[in-house]
N, C-alpha and C positions, 0 to 999 in steps of 0.2 A: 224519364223526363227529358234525358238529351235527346231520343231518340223525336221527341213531341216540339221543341223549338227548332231542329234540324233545318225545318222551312224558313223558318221564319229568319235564321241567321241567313240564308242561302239567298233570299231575294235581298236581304236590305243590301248585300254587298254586288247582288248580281244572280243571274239565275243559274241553275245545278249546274246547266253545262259553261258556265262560264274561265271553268278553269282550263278549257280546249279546247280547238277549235272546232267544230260541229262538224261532225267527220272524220278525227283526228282518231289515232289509236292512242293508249296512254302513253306509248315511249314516242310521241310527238309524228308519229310516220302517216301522210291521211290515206285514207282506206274509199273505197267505193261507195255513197252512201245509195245503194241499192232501196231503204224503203221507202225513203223521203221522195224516191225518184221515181219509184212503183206508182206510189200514192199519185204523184204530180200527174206522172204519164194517162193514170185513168180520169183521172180528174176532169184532164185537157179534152183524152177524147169521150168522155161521157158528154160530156159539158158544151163540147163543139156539134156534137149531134145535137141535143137538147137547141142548141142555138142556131142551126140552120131549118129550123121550123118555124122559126121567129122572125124569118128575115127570106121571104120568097122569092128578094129581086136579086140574091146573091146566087150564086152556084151550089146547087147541091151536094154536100159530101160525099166524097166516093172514096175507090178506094186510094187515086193519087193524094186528096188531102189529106185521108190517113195518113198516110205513109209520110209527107211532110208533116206533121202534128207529132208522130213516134219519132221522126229524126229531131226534133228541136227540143222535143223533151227526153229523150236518153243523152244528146248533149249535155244533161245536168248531172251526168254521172260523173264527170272531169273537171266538176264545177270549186273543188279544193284545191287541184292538181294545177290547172291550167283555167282559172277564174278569167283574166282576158280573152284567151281564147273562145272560151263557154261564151262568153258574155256576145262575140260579133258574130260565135256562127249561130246562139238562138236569136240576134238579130237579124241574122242574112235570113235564117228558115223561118222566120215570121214573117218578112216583108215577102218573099216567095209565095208563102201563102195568101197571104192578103192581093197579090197581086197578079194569081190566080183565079181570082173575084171568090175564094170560098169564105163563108159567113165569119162574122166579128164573135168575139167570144171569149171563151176560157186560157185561149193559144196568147195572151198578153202576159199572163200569168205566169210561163214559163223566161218571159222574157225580165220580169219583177226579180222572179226566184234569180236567176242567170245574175244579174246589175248586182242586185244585195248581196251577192257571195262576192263579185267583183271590187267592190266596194268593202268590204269587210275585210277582203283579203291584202289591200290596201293600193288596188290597183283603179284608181278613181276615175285617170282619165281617160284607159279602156270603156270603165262603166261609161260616163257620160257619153264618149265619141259613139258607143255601139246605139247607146241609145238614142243620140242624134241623127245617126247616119238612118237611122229604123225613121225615124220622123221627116226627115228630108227625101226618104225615100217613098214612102208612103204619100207626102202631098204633091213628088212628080208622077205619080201614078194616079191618083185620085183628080189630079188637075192639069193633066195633058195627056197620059199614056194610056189612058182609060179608054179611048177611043177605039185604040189596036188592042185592047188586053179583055177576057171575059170579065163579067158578063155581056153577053151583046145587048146594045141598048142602053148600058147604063151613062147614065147623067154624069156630070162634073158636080165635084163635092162643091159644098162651101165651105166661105172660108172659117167660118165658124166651127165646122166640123173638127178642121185642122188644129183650129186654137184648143178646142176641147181635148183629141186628142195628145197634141203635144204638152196639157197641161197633165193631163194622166199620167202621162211619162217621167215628165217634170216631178210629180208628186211620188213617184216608187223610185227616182233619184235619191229626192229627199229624204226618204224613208230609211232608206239603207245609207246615207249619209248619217241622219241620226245616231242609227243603230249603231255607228263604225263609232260616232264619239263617246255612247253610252259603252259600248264594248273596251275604248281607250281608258275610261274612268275607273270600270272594274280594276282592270290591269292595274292602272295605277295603284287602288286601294290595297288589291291583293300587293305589290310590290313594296306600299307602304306598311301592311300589317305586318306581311315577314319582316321586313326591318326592325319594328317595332320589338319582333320577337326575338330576333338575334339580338338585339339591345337591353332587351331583359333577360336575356339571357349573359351576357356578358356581363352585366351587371350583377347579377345573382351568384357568378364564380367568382367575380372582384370579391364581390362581400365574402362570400364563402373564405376566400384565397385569406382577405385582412384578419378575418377573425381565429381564422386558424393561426394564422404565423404569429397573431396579439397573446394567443394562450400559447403556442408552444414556445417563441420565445422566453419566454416572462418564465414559465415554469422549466424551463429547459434550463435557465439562469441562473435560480434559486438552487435547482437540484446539485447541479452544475460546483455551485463554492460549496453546499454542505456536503456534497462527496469531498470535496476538496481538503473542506477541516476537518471530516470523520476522519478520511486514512491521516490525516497529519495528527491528529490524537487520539487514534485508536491506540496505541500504548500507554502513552505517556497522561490521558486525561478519560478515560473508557464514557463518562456520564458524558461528559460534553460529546463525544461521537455517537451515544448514542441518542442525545437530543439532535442533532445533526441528523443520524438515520429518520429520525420521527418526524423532519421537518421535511424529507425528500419523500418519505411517504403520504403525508397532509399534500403535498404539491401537486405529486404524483395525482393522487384521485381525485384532485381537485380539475387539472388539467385533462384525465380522463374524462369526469361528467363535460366538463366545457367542450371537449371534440363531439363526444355521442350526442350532444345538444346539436353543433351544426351540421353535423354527417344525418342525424334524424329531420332536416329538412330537405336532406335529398332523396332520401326514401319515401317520405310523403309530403311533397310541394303542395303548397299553403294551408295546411295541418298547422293546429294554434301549437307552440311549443309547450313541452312536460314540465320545464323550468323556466320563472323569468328570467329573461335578459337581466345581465350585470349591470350594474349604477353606479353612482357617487354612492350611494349606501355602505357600498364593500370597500368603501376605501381604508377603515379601518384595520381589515384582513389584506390588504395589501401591504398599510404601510407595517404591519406582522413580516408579511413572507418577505419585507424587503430588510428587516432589522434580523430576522432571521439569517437570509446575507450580510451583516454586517452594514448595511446602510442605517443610518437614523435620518429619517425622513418628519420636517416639521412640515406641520399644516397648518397653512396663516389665512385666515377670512372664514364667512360661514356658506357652510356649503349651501346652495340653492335647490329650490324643485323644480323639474325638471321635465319636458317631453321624455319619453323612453328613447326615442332615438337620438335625443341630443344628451341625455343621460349617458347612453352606450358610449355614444364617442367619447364624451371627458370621461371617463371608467376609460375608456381602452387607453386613449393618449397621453392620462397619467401613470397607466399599469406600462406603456411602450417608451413614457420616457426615464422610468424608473427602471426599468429593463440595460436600457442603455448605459444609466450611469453606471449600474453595477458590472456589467461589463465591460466599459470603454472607457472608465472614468478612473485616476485615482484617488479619489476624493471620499469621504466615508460617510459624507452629510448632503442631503439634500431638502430644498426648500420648494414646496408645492402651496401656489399662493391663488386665491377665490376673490373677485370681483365683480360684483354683478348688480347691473343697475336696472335691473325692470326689461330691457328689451335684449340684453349680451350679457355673455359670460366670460370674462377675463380670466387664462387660466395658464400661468406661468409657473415652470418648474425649471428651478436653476441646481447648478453643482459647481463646485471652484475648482474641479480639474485639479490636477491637468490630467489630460487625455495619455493613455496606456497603452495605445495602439494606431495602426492608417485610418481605423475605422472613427475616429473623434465624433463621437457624437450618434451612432448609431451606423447600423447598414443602411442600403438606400432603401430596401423592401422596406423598411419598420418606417422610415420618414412618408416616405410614398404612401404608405397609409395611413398615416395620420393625417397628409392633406387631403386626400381622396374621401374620408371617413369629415374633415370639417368642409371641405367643397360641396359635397352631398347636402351639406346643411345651409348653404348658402354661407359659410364661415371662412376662417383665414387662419395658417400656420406661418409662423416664422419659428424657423431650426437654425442656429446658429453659434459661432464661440461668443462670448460674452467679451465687453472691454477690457475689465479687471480677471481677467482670466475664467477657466473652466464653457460652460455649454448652457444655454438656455433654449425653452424649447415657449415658445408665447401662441397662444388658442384662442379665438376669439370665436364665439359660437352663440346664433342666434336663439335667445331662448324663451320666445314668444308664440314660436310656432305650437299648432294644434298637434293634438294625436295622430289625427286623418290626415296628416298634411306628412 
């Protein structure tokens, strides 16, 4: 199935070879293009023969117009290399031959291919000058030197001829002006779709990065004080340490499914996940794992329903500021408060301190991701001490938005 859209991506952004230059090797170095130049070369002289049957009052092809017709078209072999130059000496070996009197024809051709690479290559006023000097020179030959120059006998152009002519010219200028903007376009697009990708992709280890550090915080915290009060009552109280061991073990697998959750979206990117995402639902198993630390955590308001992704976040930014108090705070109580009017969710969690540590209030990775995680939402975090002493952390989060959104 990739292999069957393959085109169809390839022209809406630009065509196959659009990601190099046409001639180019892939580590950027250009190369000879030898077939494009085979092909031109017989083209020119099939095509010049064919055309001096057609036009009896010119000079018949021999083998000196050959020979001018192979020099201006193997000049398209230097045509990546040296695009200026290409471009005025298959100007100079056109006007030579035309001024030669040998027949009109295919030998313009080479002068089209020459300008479009000139041009492409971003050498414009090469292109233009070569192709002007080609026209300026052609109407002092056709309308004074014509006299001294073969065929013998021939007339003085008109001027009409010239206009025609120099509009031909005019118009494989144009061409290959086109081509150079439609070619800048790709670039662009291609330059913008990488972006796009480094963007989601930094985006996708932000997320990775917050959800990781939300569960192993959190459970690193918990485990963290009931080691703390197993060994301080493994003697002296053995039950209480070993409800202690059974709470670091509960944390423990708890915090293991929660990694193999975000580590199995890097093993298969955008594979549906084997577990839902966390919510307001498990708030009740948190404010557990947090009394199990010794926090008593009251819940004031009723809890709302929720997008998943505006769910995730109040789950992480209540489980990150409950994390904090428990390590930063010395306070034993905290208050996690719901507010919600149809379009926002108001969602405040204070503690009365005081602060235990330099850290007051968290580290900066745990704050930094809570506003990263309500910014995403189009939301607002304020972290901060509170007047009356201790840390509040206030979430405003909009919670109107779609699923698809």
């Amino acid at each position: 199935m990739e292999e069957q859209r393959a085109p169809e991506r390839w022209w809406r952004h630009g065509p196959p070879w659009r990601d190099a230059p046409d001639g180019a090797e892939p580590h950027g170095t250009p190369r000879l293009p030898w077939r494009t130049t085979a092909l031109i070369t017989a083209f020119v002289l099939i095509g010049s023969n064919f055309a001096g049957h057609g036009q009896p009052h010119r000079v018949p092809l021999d083998g000196y117009g050959r020979v001018l017709l192979l020099a201006a078209s193997l000049l398209l072999l230097g045509r990546h290399r040296y695009p200026a130059a290409v471009a005025f000496g298959a100007a100079a070996a056109t006007l030579g031959y035309l001024a030669a009197g040998y027949p009109y024809g295919p030998v313009f051709v080479v002068v089209a291919v020459a300008c479009f690479s000139a041009v492409v290559a971003g050498r414009r006023r090469a292109a233009w000058a070569s192709v002007g000097l080609l026209w300026a020179g052609h109407a002092l030959v056709a309308l004074w030197l014509y006299r001294w120059l073969p065929p013998a006998g021939d007339r003085r152009a008109g001027l009409t001829q010239e206009i025609v002519i120099g509009t031909w010219l005019l118009a494989i200028v144009a061409l290959a002006e086109l081509a150079r903007v439609r070619r800048e376009q790709w670039a662009r697009e291609r330059a913008d779709r990488a972006e796009a990708a480094r963007r989601r992709a930094d985006e996708e280890r932000l997320r990775i990065a917050r959800e990781l550090h939300d569960v192993l915080a959190h459970s690193i915290s918990v485990i963290n004080v009931q080691a703390g009060m197993g060994l301080a009552l493994l003697d002296s109280d053995p039950e209480q340490a070993r409800a202690a061991l059974t709470t670091i073990k509960a944390a423990s697998k708890e915090a293991l499914g929660e990694v193999r959750q975000v580590l199995d979206t890097l093993r298969a990117p955008g594979a549906a996940p084997r577990a839902p995402a966390p919510g307001l639902d498990r708030l009740p198993e948190l404010v557990e794992q947090a009394a199990a630390a010794g926090l008593t955590v009251e819940v004031e308001g009723e809890l709302p329903r929720l997008p998943p992704g505006a769910d995730l976040a109040a789950f992480r930014i209540v489980q990150e500021a409950l994390t904090n108090v428990v390590r930063h705070s010395g306070s034993r109580h905290a208050r996690v408060r719901f507010a919600h009017d149809g379009r926002a969710l108001r969602l405040r969690v204070d503690d009365d301190g005081p602060a235990t540590g330099a850290d007051a209030g968290g580290s900066g990775s745990g704050l930094a991701g809570m506003r990263e995680r309500a910014a995403a939402l189009g939301g607002t975090i304020e972290a901060g001490p509170r007047p009356g002493g201790g840390f509040r952390v206030l979430a405003v989060l909009p919670s109107h938005l779609r699923e698809d959104q």
